[in-house]
Residue, then its C-alpha position, 0 to 999 in steps of 0.5 A: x500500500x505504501x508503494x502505491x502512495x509514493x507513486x501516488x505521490x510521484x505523479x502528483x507531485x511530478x504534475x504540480x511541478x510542471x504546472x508551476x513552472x508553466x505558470x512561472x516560466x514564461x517562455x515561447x509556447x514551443x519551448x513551453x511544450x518541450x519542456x512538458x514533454x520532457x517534463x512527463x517523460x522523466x516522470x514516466x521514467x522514475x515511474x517505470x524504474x519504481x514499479x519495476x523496483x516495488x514488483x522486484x521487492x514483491x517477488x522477493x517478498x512472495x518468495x520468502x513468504x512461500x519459503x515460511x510457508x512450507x517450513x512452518x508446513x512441514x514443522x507442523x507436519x513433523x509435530x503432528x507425527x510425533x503426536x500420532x506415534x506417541x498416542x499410539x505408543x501410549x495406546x500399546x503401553x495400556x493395552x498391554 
C-alpha cells in the first residue's frame, strides 16, 4: 500500500511541478511544450524504474513468504507425527 502512495505521490507531485513552472516560466509556447514533454517523460521514467523496483521487492517478498510457508508446513507436519506415534505408543503401553 505504501508503494502505491509514493507513486501516488510521484505523479502528483511530478504534475504540480510542471504546472508551476508553466505558470512561472514564461517562455515561447514551443519551448513551453518541450519542456512538458520532457517534463512527463522523466516522470514516466522514475515511474517505470519504481514499479519495476516495488514488483522486484514483491517477488522477493512472495518468495520468502512461500519459503515460511512450507517450513512452518512441514514443522507442523513433523509435530503432528510425533503426536500420532506417541498416542499410539501410549495406546500399546495400556493395552498391554
Amino acid at each position: 500500500m505504501a508503494a502505491k502512495d509514493w507513486v501516488k505521490g510521484l505523479v502528483v507531485g511530478g504534475l504540480i511541478g510542471a504546472a508551476l513552472g508553466i505558470l512561472y516560466a514564461p517562455k515561447r509556447g514551443e519551448e513551453t511544450r518541450e519542456e512538458i514533454a520532457k517534463s512527463f517523460q522523466d516522470l514516466r521514467d522514475k515511474a517505470r524504474h519504481q514499479l519495476d523496483e516495488t514488483c522486484t521487492k514483491m517477488d522477493e517478498f512472495a518468495s520468502r513468504g512461500k519459503e515460511l510457508y512450507n517450513e512452518g508446513k512441514e514443522k507442523v507436519s513433523k509435530a503432528l507425527d510425533f503426536c500420532a506415534k506417541d498416542q499410539a505408543e501410549k495406546k500399546s503401553a495400556g493395552a498391554s
